[in-house]
C-alpha positions as a printed NumPy array, in Angstrom:
array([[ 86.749,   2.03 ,  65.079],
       [ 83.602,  -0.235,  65.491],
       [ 83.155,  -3.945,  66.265],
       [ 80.049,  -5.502,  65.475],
       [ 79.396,  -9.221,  65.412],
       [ 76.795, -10.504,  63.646],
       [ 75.826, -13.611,  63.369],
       [ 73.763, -15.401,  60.583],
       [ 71.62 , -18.553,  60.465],
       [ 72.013, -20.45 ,  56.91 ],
       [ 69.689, -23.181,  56.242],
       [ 71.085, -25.8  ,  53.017],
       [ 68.632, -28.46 ,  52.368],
       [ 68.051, -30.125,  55.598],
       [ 71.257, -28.872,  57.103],
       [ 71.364, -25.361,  59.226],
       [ 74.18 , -24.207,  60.456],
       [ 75.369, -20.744,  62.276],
       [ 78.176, -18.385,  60.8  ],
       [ 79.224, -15.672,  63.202],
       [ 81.897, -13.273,  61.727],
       [ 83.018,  -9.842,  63.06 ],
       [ 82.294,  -6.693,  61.037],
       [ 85.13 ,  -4.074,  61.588],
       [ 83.989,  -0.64 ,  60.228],
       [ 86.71 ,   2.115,  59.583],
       [ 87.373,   5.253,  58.288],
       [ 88.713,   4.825,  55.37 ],
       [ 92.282,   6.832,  56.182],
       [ 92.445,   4.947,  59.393],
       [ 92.261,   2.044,  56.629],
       [ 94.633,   2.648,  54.656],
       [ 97.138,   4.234,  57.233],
       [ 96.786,   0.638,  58.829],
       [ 97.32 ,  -1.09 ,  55.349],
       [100.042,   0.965,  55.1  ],
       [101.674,  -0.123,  58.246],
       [100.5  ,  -3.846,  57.691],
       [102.296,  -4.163,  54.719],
       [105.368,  -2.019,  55.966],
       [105.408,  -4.486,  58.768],
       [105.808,  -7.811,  56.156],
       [107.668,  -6.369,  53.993],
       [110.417,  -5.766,  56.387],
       [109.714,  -9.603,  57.956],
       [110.404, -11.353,  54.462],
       [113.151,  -9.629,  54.384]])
């Protein structure tokens, strides 16, 4: 599991402004072992 922030500079018209987000790369059965449980999770919480 790897975190990389990135940030990126967008410039509208006059206005600039900074969006800095968090890129979480995963294998993709760690991914769905984890959607898995995610949705396990609410399921049993709405009910």
């Amino acid at each position: 599991m790897t975190l990389q922030g990135t940030c990126m500079l967008y410039k509208s018209g006059t206005t600039s402004f900074k969006v800095c987000y968090t890129v979480i790369v995963i294998p993709v059965s760690c991914l769905q072992h984890s959607l898995h449980s995610v949705s396990l999770l609410l399921y049993m919480l709405i009910r």
